[in-house]
Jmol script that loads the backbone (N, CA, C; Angstrom):
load data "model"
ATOM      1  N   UNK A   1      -8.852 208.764  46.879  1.00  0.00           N
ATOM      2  CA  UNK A   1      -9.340 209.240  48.160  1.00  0.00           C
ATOM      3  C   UNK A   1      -8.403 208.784  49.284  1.00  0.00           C
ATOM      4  N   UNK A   2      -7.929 207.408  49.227  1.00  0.00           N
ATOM      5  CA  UNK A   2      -6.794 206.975  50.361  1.00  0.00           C
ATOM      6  C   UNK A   2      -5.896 207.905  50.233  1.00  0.00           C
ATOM      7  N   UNK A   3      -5.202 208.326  48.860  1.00  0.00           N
ATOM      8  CA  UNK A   3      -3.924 209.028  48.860  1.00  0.00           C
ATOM      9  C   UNK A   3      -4.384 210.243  49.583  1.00  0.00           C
ATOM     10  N   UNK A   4      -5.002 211.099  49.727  1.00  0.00           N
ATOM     11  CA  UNK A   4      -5.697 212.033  49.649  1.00  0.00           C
ATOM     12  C   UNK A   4      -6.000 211.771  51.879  1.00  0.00           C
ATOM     13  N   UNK A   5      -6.324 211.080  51.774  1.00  0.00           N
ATOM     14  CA  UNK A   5      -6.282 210.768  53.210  1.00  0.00           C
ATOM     15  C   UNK A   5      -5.072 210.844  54.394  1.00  0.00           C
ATOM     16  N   UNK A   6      -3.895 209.744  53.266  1.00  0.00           N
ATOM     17  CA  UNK A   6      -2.659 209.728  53.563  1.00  0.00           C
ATOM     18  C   UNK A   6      -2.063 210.755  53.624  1.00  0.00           C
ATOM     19  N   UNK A   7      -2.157 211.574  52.719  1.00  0.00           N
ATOM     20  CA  UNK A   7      -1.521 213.151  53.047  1.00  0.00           C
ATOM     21  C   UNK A   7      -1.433 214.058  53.610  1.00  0.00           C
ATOM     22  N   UNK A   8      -3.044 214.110  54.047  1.00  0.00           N
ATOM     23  CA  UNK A   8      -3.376 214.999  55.019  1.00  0.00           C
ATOM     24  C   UNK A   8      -3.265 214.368  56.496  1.00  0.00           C
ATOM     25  N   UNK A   9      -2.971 212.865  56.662  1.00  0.00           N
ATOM     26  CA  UNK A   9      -2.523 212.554  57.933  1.00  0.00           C
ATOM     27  C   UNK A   9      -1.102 212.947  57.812  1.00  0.00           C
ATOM     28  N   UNK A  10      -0.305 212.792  57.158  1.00  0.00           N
ATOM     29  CA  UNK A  10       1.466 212.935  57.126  1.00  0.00           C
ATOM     30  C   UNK A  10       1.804 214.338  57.509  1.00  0.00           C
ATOM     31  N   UNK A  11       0.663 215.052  57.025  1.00  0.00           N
ATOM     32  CA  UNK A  11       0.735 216.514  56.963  1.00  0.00           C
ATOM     33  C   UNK A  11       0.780 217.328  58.242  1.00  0.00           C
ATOM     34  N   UNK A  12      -0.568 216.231  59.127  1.00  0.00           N
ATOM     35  CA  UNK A  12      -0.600 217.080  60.282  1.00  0.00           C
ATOM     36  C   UNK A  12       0.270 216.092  61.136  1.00  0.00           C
ATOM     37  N   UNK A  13       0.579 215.580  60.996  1.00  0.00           N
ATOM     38  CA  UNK A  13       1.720 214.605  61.684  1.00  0.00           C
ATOM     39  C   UNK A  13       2.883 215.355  62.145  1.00  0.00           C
ATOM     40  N   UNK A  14       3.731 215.884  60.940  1.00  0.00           N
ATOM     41  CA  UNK A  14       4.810 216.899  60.981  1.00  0.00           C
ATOM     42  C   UNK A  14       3.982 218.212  61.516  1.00  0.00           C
ATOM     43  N   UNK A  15       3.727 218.608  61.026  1.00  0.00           N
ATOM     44  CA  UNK A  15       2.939 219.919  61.863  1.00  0.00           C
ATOM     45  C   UNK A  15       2.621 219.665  63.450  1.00  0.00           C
ATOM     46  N   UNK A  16       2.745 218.303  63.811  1.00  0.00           N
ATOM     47  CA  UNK A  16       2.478 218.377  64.919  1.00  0.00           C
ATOM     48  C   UNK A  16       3.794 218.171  65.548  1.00  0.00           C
ATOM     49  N   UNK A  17       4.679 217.303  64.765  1.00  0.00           N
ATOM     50  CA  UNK A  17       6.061 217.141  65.331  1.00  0.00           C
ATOM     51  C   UNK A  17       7.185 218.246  65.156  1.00  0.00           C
ATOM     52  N   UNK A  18       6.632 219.604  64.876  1.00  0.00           N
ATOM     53  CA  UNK A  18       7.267 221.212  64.820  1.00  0.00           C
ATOM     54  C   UNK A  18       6.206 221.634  65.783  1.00  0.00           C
ATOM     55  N   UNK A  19       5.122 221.780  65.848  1.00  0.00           N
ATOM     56  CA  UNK A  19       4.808 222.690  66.819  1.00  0.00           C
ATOM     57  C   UNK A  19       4.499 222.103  67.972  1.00  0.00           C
ATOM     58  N   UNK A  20       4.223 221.136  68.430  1.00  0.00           N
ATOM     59  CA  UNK A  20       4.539 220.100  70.156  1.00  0.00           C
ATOM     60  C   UNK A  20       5.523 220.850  70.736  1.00  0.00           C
ATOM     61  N   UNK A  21       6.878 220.681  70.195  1.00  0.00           N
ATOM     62  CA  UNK A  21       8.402 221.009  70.994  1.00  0.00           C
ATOM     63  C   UNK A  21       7.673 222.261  70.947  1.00  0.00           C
ATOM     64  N   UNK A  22       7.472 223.160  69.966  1.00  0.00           N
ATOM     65  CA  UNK A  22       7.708 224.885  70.419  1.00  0.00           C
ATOM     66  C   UNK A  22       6.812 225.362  71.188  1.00  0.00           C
ATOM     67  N   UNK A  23       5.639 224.472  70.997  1.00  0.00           N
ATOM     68  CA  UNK A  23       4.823 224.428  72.629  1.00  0.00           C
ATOM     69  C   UNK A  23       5.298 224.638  73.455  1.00  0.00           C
ATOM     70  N   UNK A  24       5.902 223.200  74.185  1.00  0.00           N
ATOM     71  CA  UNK A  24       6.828 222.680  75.137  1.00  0.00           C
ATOM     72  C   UNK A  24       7.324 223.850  75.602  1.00  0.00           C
ATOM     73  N   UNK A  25       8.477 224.378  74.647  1.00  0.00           N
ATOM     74  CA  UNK A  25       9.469 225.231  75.033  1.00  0.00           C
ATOM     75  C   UNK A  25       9.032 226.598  75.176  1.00  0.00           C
ATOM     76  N   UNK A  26       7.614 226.872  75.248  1.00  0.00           N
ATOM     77  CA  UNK A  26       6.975 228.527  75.519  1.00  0.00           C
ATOM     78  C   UNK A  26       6.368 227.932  76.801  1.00  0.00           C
ATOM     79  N   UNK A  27       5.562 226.531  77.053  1.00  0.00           N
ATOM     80  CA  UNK A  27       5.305 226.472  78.411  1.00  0.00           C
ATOM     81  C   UNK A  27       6.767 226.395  78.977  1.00  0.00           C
ATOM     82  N   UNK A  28       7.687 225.950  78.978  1.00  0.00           N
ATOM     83  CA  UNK A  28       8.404 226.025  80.141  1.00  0.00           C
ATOM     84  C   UNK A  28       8.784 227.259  80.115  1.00  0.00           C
ATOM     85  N   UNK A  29       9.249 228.095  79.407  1.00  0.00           N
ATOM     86  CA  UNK A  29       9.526 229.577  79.553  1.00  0.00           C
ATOM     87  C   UNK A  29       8.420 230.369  80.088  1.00  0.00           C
ATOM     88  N   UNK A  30       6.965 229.913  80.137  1.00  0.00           N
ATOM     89  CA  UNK A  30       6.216 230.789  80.645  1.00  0.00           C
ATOM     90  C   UNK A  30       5.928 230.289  82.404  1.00  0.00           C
ATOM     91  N   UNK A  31       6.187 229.000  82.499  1.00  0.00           N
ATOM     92  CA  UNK A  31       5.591 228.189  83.632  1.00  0.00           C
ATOM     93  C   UNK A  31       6.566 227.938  84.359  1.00  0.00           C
ATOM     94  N   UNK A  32       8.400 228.730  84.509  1.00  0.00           N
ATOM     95  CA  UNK A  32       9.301 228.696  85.148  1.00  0.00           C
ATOM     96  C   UNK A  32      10.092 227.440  85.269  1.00  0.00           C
ATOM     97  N   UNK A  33       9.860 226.944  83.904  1.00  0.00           N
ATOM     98  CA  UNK A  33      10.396 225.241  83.853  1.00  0.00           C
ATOM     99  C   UNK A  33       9.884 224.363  84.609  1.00  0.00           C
ATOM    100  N   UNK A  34       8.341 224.462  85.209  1.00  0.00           N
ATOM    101  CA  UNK A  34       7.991 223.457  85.712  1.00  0.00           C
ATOM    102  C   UNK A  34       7.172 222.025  84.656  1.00  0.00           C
ATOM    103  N   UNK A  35       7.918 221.393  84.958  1.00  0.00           N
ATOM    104  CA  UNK A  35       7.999 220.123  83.897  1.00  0.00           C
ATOM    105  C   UNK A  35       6.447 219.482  83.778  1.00  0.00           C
ATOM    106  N   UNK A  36       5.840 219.050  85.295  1.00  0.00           N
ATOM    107  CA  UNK A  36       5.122 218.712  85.712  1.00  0.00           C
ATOM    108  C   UNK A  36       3.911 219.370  84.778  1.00  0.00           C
ATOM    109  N   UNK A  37       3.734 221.097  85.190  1.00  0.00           N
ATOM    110  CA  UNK A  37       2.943 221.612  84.434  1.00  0.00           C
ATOM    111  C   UNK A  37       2.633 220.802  83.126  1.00  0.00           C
ATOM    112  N   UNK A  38       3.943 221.317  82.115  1.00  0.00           N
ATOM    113  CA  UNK A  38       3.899 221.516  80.661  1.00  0.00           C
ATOM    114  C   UNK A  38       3.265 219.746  80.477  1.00  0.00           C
ATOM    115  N   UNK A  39       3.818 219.116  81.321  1.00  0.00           N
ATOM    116  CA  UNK A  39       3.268 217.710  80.417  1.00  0.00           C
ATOM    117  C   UNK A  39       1.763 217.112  81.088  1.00  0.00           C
ATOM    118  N   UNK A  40       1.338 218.315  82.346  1.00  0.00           N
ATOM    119  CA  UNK A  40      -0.307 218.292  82.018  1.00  0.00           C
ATOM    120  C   UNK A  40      -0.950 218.925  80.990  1.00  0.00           C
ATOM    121  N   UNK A  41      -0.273 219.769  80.387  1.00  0.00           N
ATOM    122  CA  UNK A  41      -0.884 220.691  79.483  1.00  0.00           C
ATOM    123  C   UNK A  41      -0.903 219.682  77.989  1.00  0.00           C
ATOM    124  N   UNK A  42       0.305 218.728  78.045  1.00  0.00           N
ATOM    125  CA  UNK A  42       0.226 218.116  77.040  1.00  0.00           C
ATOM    126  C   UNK A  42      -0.655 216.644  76.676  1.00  0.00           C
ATOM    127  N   UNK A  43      -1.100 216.622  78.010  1.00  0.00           N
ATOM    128  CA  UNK A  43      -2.733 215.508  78.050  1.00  0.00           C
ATOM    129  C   UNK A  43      -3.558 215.927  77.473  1.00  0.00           C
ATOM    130  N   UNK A  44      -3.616 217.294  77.769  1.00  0.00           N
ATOM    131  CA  UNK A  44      -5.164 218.064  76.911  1.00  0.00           C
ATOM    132  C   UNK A  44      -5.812 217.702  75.362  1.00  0.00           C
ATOM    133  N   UNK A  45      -4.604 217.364  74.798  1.00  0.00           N
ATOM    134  CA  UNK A  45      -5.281 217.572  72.988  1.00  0.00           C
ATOM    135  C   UNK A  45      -5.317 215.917  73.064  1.00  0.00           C
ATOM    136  N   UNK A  46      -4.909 215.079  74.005  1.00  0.00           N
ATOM    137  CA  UNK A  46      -5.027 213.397  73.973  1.00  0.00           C
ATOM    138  C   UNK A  46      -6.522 213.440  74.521  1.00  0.00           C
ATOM    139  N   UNK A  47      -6.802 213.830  75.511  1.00  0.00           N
ATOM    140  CA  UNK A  47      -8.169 214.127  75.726  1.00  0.00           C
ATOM    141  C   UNK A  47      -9.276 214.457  75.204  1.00  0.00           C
ATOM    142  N   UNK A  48      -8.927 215.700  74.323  1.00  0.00           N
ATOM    143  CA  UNK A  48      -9.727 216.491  73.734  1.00  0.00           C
ATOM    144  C   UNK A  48     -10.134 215.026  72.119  1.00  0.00           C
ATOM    145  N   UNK A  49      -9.409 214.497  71.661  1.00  0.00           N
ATOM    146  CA  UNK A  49      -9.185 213.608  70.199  1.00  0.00           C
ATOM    147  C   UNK A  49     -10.647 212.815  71.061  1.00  0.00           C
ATOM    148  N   UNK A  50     -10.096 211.717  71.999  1.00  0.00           N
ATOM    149  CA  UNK A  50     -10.829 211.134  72.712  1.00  0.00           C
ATOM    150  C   UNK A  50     -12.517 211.536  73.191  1.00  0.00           C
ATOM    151  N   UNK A  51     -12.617 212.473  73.460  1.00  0.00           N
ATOM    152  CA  UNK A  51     -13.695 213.033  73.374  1.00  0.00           C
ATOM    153  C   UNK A  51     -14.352 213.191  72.178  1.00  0.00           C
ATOM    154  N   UNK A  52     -14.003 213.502  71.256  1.00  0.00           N
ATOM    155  CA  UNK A  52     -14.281 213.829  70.019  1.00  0.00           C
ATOM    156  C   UNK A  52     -14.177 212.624  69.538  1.00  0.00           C
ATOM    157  N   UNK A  53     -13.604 212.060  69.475  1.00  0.00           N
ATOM    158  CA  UNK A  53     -14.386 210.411  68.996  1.00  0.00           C
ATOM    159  C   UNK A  53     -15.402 209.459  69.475  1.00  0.00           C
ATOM    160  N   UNK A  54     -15.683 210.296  71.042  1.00  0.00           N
ATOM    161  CA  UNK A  54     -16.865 208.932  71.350  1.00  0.00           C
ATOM    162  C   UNK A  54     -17.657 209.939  71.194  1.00  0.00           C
ATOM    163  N   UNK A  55     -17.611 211.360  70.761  1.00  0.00           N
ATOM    164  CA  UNK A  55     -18.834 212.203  70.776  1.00  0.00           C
ATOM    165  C   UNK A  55     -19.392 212.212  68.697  1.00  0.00           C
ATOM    166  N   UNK A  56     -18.246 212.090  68.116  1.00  0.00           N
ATOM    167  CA  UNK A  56     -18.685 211.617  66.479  1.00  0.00           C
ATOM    168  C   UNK A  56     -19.479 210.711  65.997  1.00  0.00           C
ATOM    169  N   UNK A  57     -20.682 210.486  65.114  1.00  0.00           N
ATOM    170  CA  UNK A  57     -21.036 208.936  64.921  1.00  0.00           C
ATOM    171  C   UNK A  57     -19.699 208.780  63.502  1.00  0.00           C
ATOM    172  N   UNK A  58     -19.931 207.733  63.594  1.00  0.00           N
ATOM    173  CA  UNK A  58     -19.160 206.684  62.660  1.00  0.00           C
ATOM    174  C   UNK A  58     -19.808 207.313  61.112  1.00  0.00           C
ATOM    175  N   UNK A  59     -19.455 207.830  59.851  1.00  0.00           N
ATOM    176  CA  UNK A  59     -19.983 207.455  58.390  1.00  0.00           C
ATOM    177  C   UNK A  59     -20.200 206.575  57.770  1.00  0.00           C
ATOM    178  N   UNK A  60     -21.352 206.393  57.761  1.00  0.00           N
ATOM    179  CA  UNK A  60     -22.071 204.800  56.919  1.00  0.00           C
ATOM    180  C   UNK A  60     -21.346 204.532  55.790  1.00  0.00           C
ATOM    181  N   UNK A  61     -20.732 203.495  55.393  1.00  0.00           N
ATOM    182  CA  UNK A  61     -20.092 203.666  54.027  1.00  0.00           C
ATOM    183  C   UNK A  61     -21.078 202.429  53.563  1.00  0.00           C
ATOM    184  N   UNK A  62     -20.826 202.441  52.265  1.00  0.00           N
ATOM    185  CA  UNK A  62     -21.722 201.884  51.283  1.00  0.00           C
ATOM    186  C   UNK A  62     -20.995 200.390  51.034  1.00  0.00           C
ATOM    187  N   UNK A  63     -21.953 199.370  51.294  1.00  0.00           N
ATOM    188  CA  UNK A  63     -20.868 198.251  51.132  1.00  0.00           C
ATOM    189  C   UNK A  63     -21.516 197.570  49.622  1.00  0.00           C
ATOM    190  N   UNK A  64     -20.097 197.676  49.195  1.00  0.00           N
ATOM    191  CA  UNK A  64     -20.598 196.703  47.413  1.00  0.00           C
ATOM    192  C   UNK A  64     -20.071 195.523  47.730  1.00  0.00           C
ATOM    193  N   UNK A  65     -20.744 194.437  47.328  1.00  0.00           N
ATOM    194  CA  UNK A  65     -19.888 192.848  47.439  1.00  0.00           C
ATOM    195  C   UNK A  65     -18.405 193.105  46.475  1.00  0.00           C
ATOM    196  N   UNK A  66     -18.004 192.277  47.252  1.00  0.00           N
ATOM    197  CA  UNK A  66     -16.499 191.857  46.435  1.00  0.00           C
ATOM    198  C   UNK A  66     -16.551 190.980  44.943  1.00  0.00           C
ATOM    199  N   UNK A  67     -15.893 191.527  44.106  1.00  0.00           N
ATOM    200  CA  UNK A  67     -15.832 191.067  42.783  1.00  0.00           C
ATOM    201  C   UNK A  67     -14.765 190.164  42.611  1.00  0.00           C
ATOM    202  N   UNK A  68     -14.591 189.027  42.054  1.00  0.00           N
ATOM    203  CA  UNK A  68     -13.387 188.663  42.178  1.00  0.00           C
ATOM    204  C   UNK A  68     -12.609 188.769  40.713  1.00  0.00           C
ATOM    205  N   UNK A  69     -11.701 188.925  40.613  1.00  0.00           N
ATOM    206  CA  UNK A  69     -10.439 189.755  39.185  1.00  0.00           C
ATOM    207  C   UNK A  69     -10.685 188.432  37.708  1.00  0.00           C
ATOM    208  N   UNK A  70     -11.169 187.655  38.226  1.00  0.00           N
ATOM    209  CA  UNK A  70     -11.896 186.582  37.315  1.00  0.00           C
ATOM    210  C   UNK A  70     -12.297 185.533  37.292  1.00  0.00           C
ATOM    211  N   UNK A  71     -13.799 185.625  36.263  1.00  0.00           N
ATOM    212  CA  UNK A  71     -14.831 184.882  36.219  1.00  0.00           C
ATOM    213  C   UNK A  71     -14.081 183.358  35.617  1.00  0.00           C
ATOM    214  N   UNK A  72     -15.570 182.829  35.718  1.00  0.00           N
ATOM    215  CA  UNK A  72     -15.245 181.662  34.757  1.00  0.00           C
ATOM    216  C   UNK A  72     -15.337 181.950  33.276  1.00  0.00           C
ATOM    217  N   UNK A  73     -16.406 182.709  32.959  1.00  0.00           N
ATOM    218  CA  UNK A  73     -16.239 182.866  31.561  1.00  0.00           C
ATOM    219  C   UNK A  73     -15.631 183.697  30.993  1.00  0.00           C
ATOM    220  N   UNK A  74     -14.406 184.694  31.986  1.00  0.00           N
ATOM    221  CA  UNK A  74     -13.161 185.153  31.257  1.00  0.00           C
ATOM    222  C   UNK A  74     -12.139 183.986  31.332  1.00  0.00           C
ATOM    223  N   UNK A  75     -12.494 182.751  32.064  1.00  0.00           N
ATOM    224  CA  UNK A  75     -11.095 182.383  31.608  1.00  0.00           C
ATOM    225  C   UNK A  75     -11.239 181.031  31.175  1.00  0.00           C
ATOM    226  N   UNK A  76     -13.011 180.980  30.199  1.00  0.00           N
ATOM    227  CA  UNK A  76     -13.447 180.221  29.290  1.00  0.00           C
ATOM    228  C   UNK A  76     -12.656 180.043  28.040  1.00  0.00           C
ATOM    229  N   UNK A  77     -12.521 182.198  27.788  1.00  0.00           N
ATOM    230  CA  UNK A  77     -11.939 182.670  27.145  1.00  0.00           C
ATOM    231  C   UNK A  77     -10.622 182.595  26.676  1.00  0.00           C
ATOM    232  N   UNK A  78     -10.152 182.411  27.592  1.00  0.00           N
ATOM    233  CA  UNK A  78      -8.507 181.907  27.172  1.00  0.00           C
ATOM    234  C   UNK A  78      -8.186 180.818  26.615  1.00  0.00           C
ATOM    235  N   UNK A  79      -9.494 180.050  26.298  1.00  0.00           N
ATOM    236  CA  UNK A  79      -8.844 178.893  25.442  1.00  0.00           C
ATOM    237  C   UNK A  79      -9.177 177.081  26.431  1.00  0.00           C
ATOM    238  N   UNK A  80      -8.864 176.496  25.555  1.00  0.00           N
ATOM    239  CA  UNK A  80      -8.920 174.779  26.643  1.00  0.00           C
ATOM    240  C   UNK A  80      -7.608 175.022  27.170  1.00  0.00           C
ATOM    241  N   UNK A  81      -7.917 173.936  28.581  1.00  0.00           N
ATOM    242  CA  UNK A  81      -6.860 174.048  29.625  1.00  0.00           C
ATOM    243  C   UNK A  81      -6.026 173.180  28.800  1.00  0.00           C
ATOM    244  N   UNK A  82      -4.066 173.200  29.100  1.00  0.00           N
ATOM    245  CA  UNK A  82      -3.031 172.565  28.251  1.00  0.00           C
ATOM    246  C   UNK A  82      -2.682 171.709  29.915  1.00  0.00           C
ATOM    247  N   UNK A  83      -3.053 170.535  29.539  1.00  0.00           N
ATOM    248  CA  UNK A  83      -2.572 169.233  30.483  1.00  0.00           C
ATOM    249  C   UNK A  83      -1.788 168.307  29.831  1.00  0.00           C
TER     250      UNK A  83
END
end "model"
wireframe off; spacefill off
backbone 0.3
color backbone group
């Protein structure tokens, strides 16, 4: 599920680092190169995330206690300690 997480962040990551610039470069061609404009326009989706996170609740995840990789009586198993 992490990998699976990881991917689809990497994914829209690049997708965002190709289509940002070609944004960019249709607002300034449409907005007469005014700079000012294009990089209000580019607050919007920082805004919009922000919103959308204090408007989401959180997913309850399920908490299991921590196990630890070994017991005492696996490593009963291995034999008397060599001192």
């Amino acid at each position: 599920m992490r990998g699976a997480a990881f991917g689809l962040r990497q994914s829209m990551d690049t997708v965002g680092a190709v289509l940002g610039p070609l944004i960019a470069i249709l607002l300034m061609w449409l907005l007469a190169n005014d700079i000012r404009a294009v990089l209000w326009w580019a607050v919007l989706p920082g805004i919009l995330a922000v919103l959308l996170l204090i408007r989401l609740p959180e997913p309850e995840h399920a908490r299991t206690p921590a196990r630890l990789p070994l017991s005492r009586a696996g490593l009963a198993r291995l034999g008397p300690a060599l001192t």
